[in-house]
C-alpha positions in Angstrom: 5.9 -8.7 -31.4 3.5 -7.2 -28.7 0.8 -9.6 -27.5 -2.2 -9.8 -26.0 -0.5 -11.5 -22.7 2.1 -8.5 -22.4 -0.7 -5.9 -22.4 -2.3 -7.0 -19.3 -2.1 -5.0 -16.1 -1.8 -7.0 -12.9 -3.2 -5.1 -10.0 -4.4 -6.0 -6.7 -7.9 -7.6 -5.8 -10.4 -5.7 -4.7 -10.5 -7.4 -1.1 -6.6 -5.7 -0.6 -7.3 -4.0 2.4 -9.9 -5.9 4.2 -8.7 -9.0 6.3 -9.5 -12.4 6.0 -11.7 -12.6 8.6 -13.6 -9.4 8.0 -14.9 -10.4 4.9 -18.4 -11.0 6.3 -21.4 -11.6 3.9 -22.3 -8.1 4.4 -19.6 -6.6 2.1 -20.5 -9.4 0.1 -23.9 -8.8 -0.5 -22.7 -4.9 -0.8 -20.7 -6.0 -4.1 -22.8 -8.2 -5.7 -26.0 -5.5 -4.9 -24.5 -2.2 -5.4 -21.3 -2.6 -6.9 -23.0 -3.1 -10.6 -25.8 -0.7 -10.1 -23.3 1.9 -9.5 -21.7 0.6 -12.6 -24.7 0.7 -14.7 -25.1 4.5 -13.4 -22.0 5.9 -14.2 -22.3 4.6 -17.8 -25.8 5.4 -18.7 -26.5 8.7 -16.3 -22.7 10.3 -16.7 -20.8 8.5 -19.7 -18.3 7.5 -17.7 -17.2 4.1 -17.9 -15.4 1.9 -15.4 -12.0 0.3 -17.1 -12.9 -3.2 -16.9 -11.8 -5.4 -13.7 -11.4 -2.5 -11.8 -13.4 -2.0 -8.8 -13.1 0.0 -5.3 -11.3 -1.5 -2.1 -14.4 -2.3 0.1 -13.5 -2.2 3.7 -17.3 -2.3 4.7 -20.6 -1.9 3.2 -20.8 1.3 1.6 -17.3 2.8 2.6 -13.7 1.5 0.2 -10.1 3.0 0.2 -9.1 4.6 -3.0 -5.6 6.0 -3.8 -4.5 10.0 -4.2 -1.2 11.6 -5.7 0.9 12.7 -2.6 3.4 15.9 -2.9 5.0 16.9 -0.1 6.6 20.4 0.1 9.3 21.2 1.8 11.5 24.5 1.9 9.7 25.5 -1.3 10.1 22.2 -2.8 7.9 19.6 -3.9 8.7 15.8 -4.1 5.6 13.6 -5.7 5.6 10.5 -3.6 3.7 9.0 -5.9 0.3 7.3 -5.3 -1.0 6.0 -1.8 -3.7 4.9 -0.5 -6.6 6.6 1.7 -8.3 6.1 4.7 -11.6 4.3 3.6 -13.8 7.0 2.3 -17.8 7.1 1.7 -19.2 5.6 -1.2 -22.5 4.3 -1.3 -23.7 5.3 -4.7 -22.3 6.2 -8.1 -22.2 10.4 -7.7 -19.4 10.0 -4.8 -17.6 7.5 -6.6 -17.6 10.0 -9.6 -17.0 12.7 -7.2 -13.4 11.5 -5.8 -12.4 9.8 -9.4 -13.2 13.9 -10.7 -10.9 14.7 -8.4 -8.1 12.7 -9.6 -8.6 9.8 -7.2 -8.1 5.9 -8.3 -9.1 3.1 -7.6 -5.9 1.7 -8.5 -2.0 2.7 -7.9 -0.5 2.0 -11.4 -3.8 2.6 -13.9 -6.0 5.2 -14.4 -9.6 4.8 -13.9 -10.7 4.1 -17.1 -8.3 1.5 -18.0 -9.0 -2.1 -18.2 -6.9 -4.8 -16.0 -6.5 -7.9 -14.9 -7.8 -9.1 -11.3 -7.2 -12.7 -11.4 -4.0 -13.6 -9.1 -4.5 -17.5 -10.3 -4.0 -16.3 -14.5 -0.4 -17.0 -15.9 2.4 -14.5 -15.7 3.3 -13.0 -18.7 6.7 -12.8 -19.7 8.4 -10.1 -18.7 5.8 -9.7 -15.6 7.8 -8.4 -12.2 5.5 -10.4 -10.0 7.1 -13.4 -11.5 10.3 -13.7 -9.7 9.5 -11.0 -6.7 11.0 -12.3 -3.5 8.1 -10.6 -1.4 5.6 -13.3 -1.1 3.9 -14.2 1.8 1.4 -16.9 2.5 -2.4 -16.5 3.3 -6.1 -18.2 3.3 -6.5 -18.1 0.1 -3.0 -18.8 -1.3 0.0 -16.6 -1.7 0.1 -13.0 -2.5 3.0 -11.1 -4.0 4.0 -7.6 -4.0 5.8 -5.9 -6.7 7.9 -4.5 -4.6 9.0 -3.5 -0.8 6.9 -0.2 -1.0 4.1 -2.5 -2.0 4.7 -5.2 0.8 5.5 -2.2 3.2 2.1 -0.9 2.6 0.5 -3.7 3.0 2.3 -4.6 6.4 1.6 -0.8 7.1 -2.7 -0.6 6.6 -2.7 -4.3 8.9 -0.5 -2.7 11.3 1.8 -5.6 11.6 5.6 -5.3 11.6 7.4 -6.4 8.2 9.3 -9.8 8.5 10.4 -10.5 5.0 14.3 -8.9 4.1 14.3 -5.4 3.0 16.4 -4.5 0.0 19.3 -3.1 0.1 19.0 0.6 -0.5 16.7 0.5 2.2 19.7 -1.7 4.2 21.9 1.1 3.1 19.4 4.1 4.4 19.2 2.1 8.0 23.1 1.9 8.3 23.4 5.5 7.9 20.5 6.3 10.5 20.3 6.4 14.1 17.2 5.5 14.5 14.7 3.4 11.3 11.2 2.7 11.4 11.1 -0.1 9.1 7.4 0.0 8.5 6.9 3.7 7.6 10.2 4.4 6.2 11.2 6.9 8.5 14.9 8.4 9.2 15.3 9.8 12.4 18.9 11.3 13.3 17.9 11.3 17.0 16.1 9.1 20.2 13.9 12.2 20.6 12.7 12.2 17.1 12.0 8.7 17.2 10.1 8.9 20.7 7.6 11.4 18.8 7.1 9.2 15.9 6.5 6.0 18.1 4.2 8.2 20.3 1.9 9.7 17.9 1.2 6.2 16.0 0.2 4.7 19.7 -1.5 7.3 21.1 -5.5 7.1 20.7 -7.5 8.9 18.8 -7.4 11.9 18.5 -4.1 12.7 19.8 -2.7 9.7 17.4 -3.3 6.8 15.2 -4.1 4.0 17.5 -1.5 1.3 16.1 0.5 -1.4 17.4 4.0 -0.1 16.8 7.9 -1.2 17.1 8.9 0.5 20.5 11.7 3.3 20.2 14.7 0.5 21.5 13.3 -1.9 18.0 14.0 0.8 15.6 17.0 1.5 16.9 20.1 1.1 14.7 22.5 -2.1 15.7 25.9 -1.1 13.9 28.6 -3.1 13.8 31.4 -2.3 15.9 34.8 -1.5 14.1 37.0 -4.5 14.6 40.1 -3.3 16.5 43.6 -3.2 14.7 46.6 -4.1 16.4 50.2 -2.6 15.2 52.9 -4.0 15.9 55.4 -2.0 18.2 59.0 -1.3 16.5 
């Protein structure tokens, strides 16, 4: 028997990507203003109905990160990475909104646009619910937050650019042991020091040349094997 309490989505809050300390009064105000006139907009001036709890990632006034479908093509072949999220893209009225949801943008991973869900971290798990007993859980201002998953925590660790600290699991134990070289926080192989030097460059370089970040130095993600123990025959 299917129940209400099984049909409910858990997704993240809106405040995902904006730090604890950066959510001034401004974004606030942005929300509380905008947020429902833009609402009230896209129902009444372009049918288009916003799934209930659903809302954009605002990073500041005016400006939110939304998520896009990623393929990559390589050698002729595509691979759909699934859904990730964007750098915080221009929003300040309902038309732009509409413009990047047309597009196939969401403002959510897991649900489409026009589905309802369930924002509230504090509401009871449903049975069944994988947030239940994930072991990625770390502590913060307001409480705990959990992440389905280690893509999910990854992500998170990645748009804060802070280095994971919780135990990866073990395919992605498995992928490190056969690489020279890991970057834990992008999920990056690299078979050689000279890959890994690119890779560790381009994220700490400044704009434009890079991205700006803090990142683990080449020597961090560096692969620590075990060495084979020694055997010992004896001599006839």
């Amino acid at each position: 028997m299917t129940t209400k309490a099984l049909e409910t989505i858990s997704v993240d809050p809106w405040d995902f990507f904006l730090e604890d300390d950066l959510a001034t009064e401004h974004v606030e105000r942005f929300r509380e203003q905008e947020w429902p006139q833009m609402l009230k907009e896209l129902k009444h001036d372009y049918s288009y109905s916003i799934g209930e709890g659903q809302e954009p990632h605002w990073v500041t006034p005016g400006t939110a990160v939304l998520y896009h479908e990623v393929i990559n093509i390589s050698y002729g072949k595509e691979e759909n990475t699934g859904w990730h999220p964007t750098n915080p893209l221009p929003i300040g009225n309902a038309v732009q909104l509409l413009n990047y949801l047309k597009k196939g943008f969401r403002l959510r991973a897991n649900v489409d646009a026009l589905v309802n869900v369930e924002l509230s971290e504090t509401a009871d798990s449903a049975e069944g619910d994988p947030y239940e007993d994930t072991p990625y859980v770390i502590p913060t201002a307001k409480g705990q937050r959990k992440f389905i998953n280690w893509d999910a925590y990854r992500n998170y660790c990645m748009h804060r650019g802070v280095a994971p600290t919780l135990e990866p699991p073990k395919e992605i134990l498995d992928k490190m042991a056969n690489s020279e070289y890991y970057c834990l926080l992008h999920d990056h192989v690299f078979k050689s020091e000279r890959a890994a030097k690119q890779h560790y460059s381009y994220y700490v370089a400044r704009p434009p040349r890079g991205r700006g970040m803090r990142h683990a130095t080449v020597e961090q993600m560096k692969v620590v094997k075990p060495k084979p123990k020694k055997t010992t025959t004896k001599s006839e």
